[in-house]
N, C-alpha and C positions, 0 to 999 in steps of 0.2 A: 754622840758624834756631831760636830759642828762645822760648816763650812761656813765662813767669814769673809766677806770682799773676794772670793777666790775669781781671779781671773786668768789666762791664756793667751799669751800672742805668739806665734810662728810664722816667722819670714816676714814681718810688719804685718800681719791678718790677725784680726782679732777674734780666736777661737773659745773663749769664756769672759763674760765680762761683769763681775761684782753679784758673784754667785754667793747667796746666802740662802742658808736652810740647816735643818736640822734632823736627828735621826735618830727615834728612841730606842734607848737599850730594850733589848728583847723586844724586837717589833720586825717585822716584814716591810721594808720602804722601798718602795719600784722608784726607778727614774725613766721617765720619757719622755718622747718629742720625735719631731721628724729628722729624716737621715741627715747628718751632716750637723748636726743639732749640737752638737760635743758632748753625749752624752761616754761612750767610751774614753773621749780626751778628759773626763772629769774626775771617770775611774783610776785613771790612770796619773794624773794627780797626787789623789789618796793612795796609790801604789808606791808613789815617791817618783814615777817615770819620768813624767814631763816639770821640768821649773816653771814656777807658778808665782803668781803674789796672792797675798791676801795669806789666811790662815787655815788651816784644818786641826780642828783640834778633837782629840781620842780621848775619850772619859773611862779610864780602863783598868785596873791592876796591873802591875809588875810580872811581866811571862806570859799575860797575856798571848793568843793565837790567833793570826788572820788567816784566814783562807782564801781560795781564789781564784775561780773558774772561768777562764777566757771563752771568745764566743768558738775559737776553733784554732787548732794548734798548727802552726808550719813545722812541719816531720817528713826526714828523709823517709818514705814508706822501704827504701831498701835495707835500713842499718837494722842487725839482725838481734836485735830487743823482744823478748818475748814482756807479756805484759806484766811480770812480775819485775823483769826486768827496771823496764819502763819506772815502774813506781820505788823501787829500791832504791835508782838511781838519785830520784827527786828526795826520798824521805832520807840519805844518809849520805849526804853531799861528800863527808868525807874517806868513804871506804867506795873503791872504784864496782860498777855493776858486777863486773866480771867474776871477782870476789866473793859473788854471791850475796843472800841475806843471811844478818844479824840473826838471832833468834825472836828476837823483842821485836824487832822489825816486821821478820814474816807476818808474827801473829797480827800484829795491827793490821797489814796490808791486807792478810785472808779477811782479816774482820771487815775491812772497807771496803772490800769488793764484795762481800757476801752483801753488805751493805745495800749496794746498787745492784746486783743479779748479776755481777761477774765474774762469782769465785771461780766457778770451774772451766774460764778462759785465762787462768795465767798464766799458763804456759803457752798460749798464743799469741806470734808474733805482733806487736799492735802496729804495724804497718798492714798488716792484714784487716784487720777492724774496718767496721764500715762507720761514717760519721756517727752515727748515733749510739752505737757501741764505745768510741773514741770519747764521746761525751758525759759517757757514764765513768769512764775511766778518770778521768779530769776530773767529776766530781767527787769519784775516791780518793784520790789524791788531796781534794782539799780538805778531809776528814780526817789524816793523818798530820799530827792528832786533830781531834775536834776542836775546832775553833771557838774565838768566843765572838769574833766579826766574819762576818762567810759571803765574800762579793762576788755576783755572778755577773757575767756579762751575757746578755740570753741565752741563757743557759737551756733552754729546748730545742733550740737550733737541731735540727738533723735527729731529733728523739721519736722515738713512733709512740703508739697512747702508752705502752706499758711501761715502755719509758718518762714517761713525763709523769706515770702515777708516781712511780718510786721518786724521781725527784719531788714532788712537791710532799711526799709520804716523809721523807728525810727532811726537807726544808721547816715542816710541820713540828717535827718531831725535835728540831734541835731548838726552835722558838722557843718549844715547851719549857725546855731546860735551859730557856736565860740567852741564849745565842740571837746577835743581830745579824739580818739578813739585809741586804742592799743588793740591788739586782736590776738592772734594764732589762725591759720589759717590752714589748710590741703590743701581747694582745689585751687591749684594753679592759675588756670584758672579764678576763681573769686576773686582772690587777684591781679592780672594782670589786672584786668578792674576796679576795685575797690577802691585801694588803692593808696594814696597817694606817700607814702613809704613803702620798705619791706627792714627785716633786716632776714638773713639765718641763725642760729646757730647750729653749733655742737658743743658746748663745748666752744667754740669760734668763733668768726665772720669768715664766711667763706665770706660773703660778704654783702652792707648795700648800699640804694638810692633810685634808681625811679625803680618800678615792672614791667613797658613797656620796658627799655632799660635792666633791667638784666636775665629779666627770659626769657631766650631762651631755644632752647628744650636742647641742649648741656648742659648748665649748669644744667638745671633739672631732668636730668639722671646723673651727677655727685653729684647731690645732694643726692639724694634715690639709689647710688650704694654703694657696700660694701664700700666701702674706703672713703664717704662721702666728699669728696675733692671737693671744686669751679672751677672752670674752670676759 
C-alpha cells in the first residue's frame, strides 16, 4: 500500500500536506503523532471518506477484504439491537435486522465473537455494553469476513488488559496469515516492540521506517513538544 503526495484541505486549512510512505503487505505499520496531527483524517482517506489529492494506491487481488475498526461508535444506546443483532445488520446489508440471521451468517458472527470473548453476549443489547466490550464488538465485525487490510483507529481505547491481550492475540494471529494491519497508535512503547513499521505525522511526515531504529527518547520528546518537529 502506497500513499503518494496525499494531501487535505478543509475550509482553506491545510489538514495533510504531501503525505508519502509506504506499508508492507503482511506487516503491522502504526501511524502516529500529536492530537490534531491528521492521523484519523489520513485514515479516513484510505476509507474513501474525505476528497483528497495525491494518490493511494492498493497492491491487492480481486475481492480482496478491508476491515475497520473506528476509535468508538456514535449509537443510540436506546434502539433495541441485541448484539447479534448489531452485527447481522452490518454483515448483510441487504436482508433487514429484524429478519433475523442467514445461516452462513450466524456461523461467522458466532465465530467472531468467540473470536474476541463475546460469544455468549449476543443476545445482549449492545446499547447495554460498556466501551470496551463495544470495542471488542467492532473488532468482530471487522473479521467478517477476514480481511486482507484490517485498519484500526486505536483500537484499545476503553479495553481493560484482557481485552487488549485478545486484540493484539488476533492482530498476531492474522499477520501470520498474510493480513496487513495499519493502525494509530498512542503508546509508543508498544508500537516499538510491536510494529513492523511506523509512520509520525503532523500534518506531514515528520518521519517514516523501522519503530526500533527511530523511536528514540530524543525524537519522542520532539514529537509531543510544542513545535512538534522530528529530530
Amino acid at each position: 500500500m502506497h500513499f503518494e503526495n496525499v494531501s487535505l484541505k478543509l475550509g482553506g486549512n491545510s489538514i495533510l500536506h504531501n503525505v508519502n510512505f509506504s506499508v508492507k503487505r503482511g506487516s503491522i505499520h502504526c501511524i502516529i503523532g500529536p492530537n490534531g496531527g491528521g492521523k484519523t483524517s489520513l485514515i479516513r482517506c484510505l476509507l474513501g471518506q474525505m476528497p483528497h489529492s495525491g494518490n493511494i494506491r492498493m497492491c491487492w487481488g480481486k475481492g480482496s477484504v478491508m476491515g475497520y475498526v473506528p476509535q468508538s461508535l456514535d449509537f443510540d444506546d436506546t434502539l433495541p439491537l441485541t448484539v447479534g443483532d448489531f452485527l447481522a445488520m452490518i454483515s448483510q446489508s441487504r436482508r433487514p435486522a429484524f429478519m433475523g440471521m442467514v445461516r452462513s451468517i450466524r456461523s461467522s458472527i458466532m465465530e467472531a465473537l468467540e473470536r474476541v470473548g463475546m460469544d455468549k453476549k449476543v443476545a445482549r443489547p449492545f446499547g447495554a455494553l460498556s466501551g470496551g466490550e463495544r470495542q471488542r464488538v467492532l473488532l468482530a465485525q471487522a473479521l467478517i469476513p477476514e480481511p486482507q487490510l484490517l485498519i484500526l483507529d486505536e483500537p484499545a481505547t476503553g479495553l481493560d488488559k484482557s481485552g487488549a491481550v485478545i486484540m493484539h492475540e488476533i492482530i498476531n494471529e492474522l499477520v501470520s496469515n498474510g493480513t496487513t494491519v495499519m493502525m494509530i497508535h498512542h503508546d509508543l512503547a508498544e508500537v516499538r516492540d510491536m510494529a513492523h513499521g511506523v509512520t509520525c505525522i503532523n500534518r506531514e511526515i515528520l518521519f517514516s521506517g523501522d519503530p526500533k531504529e527511530l523511536l528514540t527518547p530524543e525524537r519522542i520528546f520532539n514529537i509531543f513538544s510544542a513545535t512538534g518537529k522530528a529530530a
